[in-house]
C-alpha positions as a Markdown table, in Angstrom:
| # | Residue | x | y | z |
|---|---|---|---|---|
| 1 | Unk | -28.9 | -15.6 | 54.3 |
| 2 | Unk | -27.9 | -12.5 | 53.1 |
| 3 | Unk | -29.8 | -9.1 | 53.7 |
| 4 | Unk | -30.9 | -7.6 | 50.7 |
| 5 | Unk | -33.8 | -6.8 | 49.0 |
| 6 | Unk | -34.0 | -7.9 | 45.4 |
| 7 | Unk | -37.2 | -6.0 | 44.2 |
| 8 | Unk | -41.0 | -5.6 | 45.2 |
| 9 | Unk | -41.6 | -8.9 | 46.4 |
| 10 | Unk | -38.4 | -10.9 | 45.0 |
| 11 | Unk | -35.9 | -11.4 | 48.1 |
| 12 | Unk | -32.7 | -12.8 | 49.4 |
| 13 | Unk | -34.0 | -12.2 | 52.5 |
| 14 | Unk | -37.0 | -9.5 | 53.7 |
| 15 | Unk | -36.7 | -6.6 | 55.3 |
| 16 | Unk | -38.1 | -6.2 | 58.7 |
| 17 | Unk | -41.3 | -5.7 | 58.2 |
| 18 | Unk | -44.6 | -6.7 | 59.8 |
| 19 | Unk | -46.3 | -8.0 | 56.9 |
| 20 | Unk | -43.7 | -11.1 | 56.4 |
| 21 | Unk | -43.8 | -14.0 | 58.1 |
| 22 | Unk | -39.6 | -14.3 | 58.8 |
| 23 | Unk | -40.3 | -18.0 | 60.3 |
| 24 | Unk | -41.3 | -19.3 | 56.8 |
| 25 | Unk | -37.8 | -18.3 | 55.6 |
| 26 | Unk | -35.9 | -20.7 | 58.1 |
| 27 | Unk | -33.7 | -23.3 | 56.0 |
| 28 | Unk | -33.4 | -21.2 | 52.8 |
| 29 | Unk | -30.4 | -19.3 | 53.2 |
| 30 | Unk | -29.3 | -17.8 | 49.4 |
| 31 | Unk | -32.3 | -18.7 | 47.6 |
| 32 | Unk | -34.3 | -16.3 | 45.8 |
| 33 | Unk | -37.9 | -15.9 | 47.8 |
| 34 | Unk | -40.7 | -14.9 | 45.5 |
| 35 | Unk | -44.0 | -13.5 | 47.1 |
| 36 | Unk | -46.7 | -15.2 | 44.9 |
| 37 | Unk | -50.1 | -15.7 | 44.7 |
| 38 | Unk | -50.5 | -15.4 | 48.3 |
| 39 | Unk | -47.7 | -17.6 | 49.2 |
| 40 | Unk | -43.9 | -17.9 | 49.1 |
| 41 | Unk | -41.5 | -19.5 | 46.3 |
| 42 | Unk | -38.4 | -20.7 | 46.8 |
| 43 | Unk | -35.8 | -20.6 | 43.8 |
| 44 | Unk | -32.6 | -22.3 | 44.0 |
| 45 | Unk | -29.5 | -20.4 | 42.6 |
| 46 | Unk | -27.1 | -21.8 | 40.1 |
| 47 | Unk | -23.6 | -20.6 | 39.5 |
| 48 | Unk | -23.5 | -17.3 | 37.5 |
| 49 | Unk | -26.6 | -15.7 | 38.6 |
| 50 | Unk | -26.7 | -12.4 | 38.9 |
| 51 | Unk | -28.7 | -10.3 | 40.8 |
| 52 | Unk | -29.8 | -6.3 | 41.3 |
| 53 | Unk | -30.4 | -5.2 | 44.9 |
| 54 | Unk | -32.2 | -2.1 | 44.2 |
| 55 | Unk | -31.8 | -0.8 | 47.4 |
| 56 | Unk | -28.4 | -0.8 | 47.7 |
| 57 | Unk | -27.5 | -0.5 | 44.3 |
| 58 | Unk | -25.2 | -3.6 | 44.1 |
| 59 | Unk | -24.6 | -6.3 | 41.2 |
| 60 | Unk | -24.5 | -9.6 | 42.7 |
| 61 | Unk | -23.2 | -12.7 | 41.4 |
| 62 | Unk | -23.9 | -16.3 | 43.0 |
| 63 | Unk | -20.9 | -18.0 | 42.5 |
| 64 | Unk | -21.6 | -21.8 | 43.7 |
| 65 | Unk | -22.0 | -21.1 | 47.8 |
| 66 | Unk | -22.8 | -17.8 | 48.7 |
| 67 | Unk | -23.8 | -14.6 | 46.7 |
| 68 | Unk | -21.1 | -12.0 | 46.7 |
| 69 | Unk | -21.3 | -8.3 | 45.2 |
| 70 | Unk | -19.8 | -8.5 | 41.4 |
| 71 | Unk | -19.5 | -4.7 | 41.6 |
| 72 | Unk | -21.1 | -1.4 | 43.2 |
| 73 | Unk | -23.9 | -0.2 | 40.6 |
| 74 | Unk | -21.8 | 3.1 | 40.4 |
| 75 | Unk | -21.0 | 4.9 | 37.3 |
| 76 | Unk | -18.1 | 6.0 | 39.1 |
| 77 | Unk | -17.1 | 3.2 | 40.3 |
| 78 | Unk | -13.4 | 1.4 | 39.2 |
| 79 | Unk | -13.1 | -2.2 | 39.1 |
| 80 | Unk | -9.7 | -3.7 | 39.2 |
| 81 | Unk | -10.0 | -6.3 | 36.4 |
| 82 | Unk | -12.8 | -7.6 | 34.6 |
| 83 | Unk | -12.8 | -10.8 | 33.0 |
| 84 | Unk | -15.8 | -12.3 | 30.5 |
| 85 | Unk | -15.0 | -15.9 | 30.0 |
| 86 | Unk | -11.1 | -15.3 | 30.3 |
| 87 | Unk | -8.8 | -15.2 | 32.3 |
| 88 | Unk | -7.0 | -11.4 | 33.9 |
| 89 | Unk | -3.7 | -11.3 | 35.5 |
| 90 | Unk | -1.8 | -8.4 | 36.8 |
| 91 | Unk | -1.1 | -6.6 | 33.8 |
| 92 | Unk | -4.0 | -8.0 | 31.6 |
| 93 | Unk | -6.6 | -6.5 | 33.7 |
| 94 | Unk | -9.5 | -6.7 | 30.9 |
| 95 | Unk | -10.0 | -10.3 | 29.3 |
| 96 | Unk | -12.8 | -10.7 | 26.9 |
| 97 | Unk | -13.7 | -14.6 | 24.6 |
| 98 | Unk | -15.8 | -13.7 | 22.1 |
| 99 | Unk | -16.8 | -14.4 | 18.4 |
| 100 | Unk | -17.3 | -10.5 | 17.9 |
| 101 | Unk | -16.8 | -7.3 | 19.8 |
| 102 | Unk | -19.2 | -4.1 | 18.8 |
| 103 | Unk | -18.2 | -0.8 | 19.6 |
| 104 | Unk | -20.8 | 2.0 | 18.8 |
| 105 | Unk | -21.0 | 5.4 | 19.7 |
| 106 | Unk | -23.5 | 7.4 | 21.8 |
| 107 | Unk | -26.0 | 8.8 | 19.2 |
| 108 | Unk | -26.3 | 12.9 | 19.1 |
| 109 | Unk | -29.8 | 12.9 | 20.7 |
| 110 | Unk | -28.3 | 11.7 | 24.2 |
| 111 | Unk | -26.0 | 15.1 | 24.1 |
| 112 | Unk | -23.0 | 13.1 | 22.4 |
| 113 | Unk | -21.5 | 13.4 | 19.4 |
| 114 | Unk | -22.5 | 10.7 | 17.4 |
| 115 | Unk | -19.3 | 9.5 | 16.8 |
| 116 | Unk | -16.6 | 6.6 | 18.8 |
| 117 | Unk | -13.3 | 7.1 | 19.3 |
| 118 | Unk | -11.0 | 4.4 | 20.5 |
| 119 | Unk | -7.4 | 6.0 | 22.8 |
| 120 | Unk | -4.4 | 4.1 | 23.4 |
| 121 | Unk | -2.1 | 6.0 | 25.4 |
| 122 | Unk | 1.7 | 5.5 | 27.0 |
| 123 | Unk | 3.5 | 7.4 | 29.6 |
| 124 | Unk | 6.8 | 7.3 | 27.0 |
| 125 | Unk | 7.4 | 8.0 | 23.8 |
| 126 | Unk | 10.1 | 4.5 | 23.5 |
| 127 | Unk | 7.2 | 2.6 | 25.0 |
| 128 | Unk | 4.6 | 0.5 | 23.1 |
| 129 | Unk | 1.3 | 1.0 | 22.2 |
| 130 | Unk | -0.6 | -0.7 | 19.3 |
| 131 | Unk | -2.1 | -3.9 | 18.5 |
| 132 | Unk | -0.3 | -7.6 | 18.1 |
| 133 | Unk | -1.9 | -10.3 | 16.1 |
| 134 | Unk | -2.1 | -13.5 | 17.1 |
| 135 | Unk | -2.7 | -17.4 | 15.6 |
| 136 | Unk | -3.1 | -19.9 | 18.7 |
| 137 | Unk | -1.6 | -17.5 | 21.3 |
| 138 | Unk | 1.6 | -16.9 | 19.2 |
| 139 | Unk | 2.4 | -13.1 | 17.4 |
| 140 | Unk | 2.6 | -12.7 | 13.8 |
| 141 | Unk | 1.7 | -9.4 | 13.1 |
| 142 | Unk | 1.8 | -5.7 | 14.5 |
| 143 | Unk | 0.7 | -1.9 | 14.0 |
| 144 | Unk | 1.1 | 0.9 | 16.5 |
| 145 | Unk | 3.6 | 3.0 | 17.6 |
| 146 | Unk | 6.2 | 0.5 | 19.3 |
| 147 | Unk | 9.3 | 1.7 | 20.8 |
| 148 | Unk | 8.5 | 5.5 | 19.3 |
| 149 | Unk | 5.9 | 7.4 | 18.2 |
| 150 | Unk | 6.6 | 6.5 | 14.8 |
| 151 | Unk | 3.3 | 4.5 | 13.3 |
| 152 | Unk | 4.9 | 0.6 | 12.3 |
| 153 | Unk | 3.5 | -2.1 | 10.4 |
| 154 | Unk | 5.3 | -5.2 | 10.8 |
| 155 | Unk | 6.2 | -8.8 | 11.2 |
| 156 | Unk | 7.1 | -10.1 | 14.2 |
| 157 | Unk | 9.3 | -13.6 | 13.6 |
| 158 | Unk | 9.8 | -16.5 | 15.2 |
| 159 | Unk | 11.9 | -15.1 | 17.9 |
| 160 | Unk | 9.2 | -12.8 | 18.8 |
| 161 | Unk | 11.6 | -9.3 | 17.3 |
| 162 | Unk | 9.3 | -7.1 | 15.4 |
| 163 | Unk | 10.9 | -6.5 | 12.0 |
| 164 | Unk | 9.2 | -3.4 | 10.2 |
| 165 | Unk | 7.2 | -3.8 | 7.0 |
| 166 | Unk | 5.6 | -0.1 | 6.7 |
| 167 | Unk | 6.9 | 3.3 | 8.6 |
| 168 | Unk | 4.9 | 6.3 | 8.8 |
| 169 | Unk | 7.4 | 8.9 | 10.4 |
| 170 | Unk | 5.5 | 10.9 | 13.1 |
| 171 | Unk | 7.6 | 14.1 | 12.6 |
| 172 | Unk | 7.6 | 14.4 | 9.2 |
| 173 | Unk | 4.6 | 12.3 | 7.8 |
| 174 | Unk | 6.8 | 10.5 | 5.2 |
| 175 | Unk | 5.2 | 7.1 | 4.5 |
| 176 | Unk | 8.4 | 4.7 | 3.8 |
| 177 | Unk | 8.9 | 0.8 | 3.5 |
| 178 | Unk | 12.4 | -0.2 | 4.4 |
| 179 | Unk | 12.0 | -4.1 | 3.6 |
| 180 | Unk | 10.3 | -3.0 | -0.2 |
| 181 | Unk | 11.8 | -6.0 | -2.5 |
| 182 | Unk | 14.2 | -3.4 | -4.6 |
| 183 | Unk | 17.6 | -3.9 | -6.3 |
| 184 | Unk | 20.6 | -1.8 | -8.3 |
| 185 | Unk | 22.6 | -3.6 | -10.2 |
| 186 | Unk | 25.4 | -2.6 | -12.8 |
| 187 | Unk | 27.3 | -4.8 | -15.5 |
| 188 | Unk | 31.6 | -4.3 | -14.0 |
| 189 | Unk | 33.1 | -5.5 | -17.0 |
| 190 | Unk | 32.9 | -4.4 | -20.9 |
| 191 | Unk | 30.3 | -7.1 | -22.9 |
| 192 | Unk | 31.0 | -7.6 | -26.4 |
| 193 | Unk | 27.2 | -8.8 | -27.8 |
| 194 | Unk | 27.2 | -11.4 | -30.6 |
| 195 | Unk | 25.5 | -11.0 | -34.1 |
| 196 | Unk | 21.7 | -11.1 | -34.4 |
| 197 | Unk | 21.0 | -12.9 | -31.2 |
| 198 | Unk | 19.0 | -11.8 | -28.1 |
| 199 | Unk | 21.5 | -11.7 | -25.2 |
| 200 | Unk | 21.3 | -12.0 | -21.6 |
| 201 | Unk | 22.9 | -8.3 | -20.0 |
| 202 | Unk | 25.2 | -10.0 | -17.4 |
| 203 | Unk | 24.8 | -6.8 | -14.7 |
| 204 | Unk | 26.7 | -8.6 | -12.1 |
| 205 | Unk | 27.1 | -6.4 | -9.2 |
| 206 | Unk | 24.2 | -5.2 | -6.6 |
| 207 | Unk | 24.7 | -1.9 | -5.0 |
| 208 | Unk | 21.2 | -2.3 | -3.4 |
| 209 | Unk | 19.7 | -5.7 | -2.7 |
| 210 | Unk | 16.9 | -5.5 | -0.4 |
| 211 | Unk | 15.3 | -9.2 | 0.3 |
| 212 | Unk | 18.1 | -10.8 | -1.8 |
| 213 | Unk | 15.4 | -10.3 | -5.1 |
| 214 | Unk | 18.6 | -9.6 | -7.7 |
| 215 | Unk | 20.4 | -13.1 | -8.2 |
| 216 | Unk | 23.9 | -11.7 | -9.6 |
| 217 | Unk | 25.1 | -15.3 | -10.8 |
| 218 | Unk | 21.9 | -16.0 | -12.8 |
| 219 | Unk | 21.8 | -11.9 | -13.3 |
| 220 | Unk | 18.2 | -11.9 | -13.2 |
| 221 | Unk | 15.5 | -10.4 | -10.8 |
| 222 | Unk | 13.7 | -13.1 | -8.9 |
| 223 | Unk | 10.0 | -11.7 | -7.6 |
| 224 | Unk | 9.4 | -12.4 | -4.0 |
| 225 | Unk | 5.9 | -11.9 | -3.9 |
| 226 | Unk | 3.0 | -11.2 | -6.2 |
| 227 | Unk | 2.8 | -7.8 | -7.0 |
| 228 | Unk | 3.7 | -5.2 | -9.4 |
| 229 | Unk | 6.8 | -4.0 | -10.0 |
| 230 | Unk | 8.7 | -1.0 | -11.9 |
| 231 | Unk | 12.0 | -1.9 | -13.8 |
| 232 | Unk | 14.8 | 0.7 | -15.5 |
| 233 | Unk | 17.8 | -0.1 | -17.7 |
| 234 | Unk | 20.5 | 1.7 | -19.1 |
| 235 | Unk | 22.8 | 0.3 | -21.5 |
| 236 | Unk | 26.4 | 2.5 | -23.0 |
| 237 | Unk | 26.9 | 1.0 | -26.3 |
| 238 | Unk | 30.4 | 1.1 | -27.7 |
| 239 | Unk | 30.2 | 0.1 | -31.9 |
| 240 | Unk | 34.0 | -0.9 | -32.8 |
| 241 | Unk | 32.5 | -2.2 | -36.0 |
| 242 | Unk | 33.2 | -0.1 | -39.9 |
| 243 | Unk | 29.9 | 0.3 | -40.8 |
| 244 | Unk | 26.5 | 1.5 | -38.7 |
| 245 | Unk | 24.0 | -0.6 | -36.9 |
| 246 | Unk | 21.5 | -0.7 | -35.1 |
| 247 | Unk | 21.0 | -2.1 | -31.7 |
| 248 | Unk | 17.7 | -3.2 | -29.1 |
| 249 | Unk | 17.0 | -4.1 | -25.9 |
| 250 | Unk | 14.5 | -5.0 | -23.5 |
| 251 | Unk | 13.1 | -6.8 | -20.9 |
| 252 | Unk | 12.9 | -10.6 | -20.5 |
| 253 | Unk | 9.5 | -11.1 | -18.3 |
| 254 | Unk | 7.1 | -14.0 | -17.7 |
| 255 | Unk | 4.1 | -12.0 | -20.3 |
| 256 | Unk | 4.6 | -11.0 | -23.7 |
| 257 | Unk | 2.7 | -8.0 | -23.8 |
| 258 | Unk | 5.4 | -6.6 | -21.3 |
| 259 | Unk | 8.2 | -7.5 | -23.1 |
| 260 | Unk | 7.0 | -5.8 | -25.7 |
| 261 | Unk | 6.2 | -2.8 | -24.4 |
| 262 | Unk | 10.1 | -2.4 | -23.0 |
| 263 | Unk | 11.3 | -3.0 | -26.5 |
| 264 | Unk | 13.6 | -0.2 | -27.1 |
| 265 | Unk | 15.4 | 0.3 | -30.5 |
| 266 | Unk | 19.2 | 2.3 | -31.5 |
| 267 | Unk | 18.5 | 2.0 | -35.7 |
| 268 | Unk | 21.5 | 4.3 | -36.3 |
| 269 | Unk | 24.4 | 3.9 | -34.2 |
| 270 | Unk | 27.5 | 5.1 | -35.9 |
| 271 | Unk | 30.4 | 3.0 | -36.3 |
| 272 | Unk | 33.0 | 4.1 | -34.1 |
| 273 | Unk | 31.1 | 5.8 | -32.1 |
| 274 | Unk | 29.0 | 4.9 | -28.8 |
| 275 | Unk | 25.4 | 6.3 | -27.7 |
| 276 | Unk | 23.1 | 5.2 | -24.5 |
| 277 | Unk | 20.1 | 3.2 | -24.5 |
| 278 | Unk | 17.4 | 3.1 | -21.9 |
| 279 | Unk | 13.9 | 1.6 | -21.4 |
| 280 | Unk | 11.5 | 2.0 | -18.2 |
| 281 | Unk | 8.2 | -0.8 | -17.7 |
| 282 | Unk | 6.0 | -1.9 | -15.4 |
| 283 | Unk | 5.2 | -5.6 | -14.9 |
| 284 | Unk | 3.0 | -7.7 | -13.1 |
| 285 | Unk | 4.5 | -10.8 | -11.3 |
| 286 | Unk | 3.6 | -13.3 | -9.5 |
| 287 | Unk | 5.9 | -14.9 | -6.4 |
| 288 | Unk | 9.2 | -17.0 | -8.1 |
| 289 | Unk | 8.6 | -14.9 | -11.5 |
| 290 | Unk | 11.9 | -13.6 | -13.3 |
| 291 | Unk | 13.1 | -10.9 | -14.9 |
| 292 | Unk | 16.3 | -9.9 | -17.1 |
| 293 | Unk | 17.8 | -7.3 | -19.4 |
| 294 | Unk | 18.2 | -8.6 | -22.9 |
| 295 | Unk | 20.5 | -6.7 | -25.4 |
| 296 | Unk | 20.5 | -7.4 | -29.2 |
| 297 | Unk | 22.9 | -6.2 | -32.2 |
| 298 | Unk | 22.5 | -6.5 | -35.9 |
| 299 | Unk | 26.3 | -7.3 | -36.1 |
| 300 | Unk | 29.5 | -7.8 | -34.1 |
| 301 | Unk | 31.4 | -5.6 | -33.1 |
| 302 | Unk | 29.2 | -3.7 | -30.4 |
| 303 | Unk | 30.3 | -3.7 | -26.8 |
| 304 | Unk | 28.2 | -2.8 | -23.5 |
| 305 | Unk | 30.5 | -0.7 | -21.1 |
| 306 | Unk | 31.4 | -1.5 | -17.7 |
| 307 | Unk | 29.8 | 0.8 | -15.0 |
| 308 | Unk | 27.5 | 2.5 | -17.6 |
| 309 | Unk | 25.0 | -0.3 | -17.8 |
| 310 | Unk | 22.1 | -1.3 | -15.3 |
| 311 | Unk | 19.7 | -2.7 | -14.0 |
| 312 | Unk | 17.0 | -1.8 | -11.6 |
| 313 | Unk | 13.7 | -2.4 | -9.8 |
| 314 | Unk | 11.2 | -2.3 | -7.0 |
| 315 | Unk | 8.0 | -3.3 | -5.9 |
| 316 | Unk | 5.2 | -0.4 | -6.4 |
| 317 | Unk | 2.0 | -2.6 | -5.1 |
């Protein structure tokens, strides 16, 4: 038996004292003695319960044979690991299974501030500290400040590198996202349009590509997720024709209504002469949705020029 005294009249084992007959206790070493109605009670422990010994302020736990202290019943006190149905190791010294976790604040009439606020800390400034998502034990996603103090957002791949989505720069405070689907592309050759016919622009050449979302063979935008997205154009029209014409262009996207809206119109461009063209919209896609610069000229005769005309867009949300 153990020698601790569980409270008023519930025992491990008694104290010494007069008034309790110790030969009664003979053959019940780690049950739980209960002084009732004017005689004892034996209870038999099971694995996992856990017991107060007011006395000597300790938490025990029976764990299958013998009843061990779980922990001193200090608020001081540090434990080394604690684990609630998990498993700790030597560097995951808190384990926790659970459906939910709540974490809620002191309220204001115990002397605290009514409010919670949760600390991660690191001795370096190139070490990590922030959270990793997981699906069946394997990382997918992170935030935190991982190998510098700037604040990341990113996708870990299947290698287990962390490739960064979202960057908030902790000197500066500028917000940036360095894999944002965005392209630049200009037309490298002079484009003579055909009469009274909407025209692909064939802007060939990407000075930015990010995610491979400008195709430069099919010389369209190709969406890689849903979104919205902001597009530019600018087209330097060249009319080698005698008389004057007028010219249009716009953008070739999945909805009508935005197609429309690009629609910009020359009505007067001079013959022998040249003059720029440009239209800015906004367009919703969704994932695998295209997008292209159209051109259009009342006659022959009009040219776009090399290195003066393109194409440009980027995701906005």
């Amino acid at each position: 038996m153990t020698g601790y005294e569980l409270h008023q009249s519930k025992y491990l084992r008694p104290r010494r004292r007069k008034d309790i007959d110790h030969w009664r206790w003979q053959g019940w070493a780690h049950h739980v003695a209960i002084w009732q109605d004017a005689a004892w009670m034996f209870l038999t422990p099971k694995t996992g319960w856990r017991l107060f010994v007011s006395d000597q302020k300790k938490l025990m736990v029976y764990h299958g044979s013998a009843w061990v202290v779980l922990a001193d019943a200090n608020p001081h006190h540090s434990l080394e690991a604690l684990s609630i149905q998990a498993t700790t190791t030597a560097t995951q010294r808190l384990a926790v299974q659970s459906h939910t976790i709540l974490w809620t604040s002191i309220s204001q009439s115990d002397d605290a501030t009514g409010g919670i606020v949760h600390v991660l800390n690191k001795n370096a400034a190139s070490q990590d500290n922030g959270l990793v998502f997981q699906n069946n034990y394997k990382p997918h996603l992170s935030m935190g400040c991982f190998g510098s103090n700037d604040f990341k957002i990113s996708r870990i791949d299947e290698a287990g590198a962390h490739q960064d989505r979202l960057t908030l720069d902790s000197q500066s405070g500028i917000l940036s996202s360095p894999t944002l689907p965005r392209f630049d592309a200009v037309l490298n050759y002079d484009y003579p349009l055909k009469e009274n016919v909407w025209q692909r622009v064939p802007v060939n050449e990407s000075k930015y590509n990010d995610q491979l979302c400008f195709d430069a063979e099919a010389n369209q935008f190709r969406a890689p997720s849903a979104g919205t997205y902001f597009f530019s154009a600018n087209v330097f029209l060249n009319n080698m024709d005698a008389v004057e014409q007028s010219c249009q262009i716009r953008f070739d996207c999945p909805l009508e209504g935005e197609r429309a809206s690009s629609l910009r119109v020359l009505s007067d461009l001079k013959s022998h002469s040249s003059a720029t063209l440009s239209t800015q919209s906004l367009a919703s896609l969704e994932e695998g949705d295209t997008v292209a610069l159209q051109a259009q000229c009342a006659q022959t005769g009009a040219t776009l020029l090399a290195g003066a005309t393109g194409f440009l867009g980027f995701k906005i949300g």
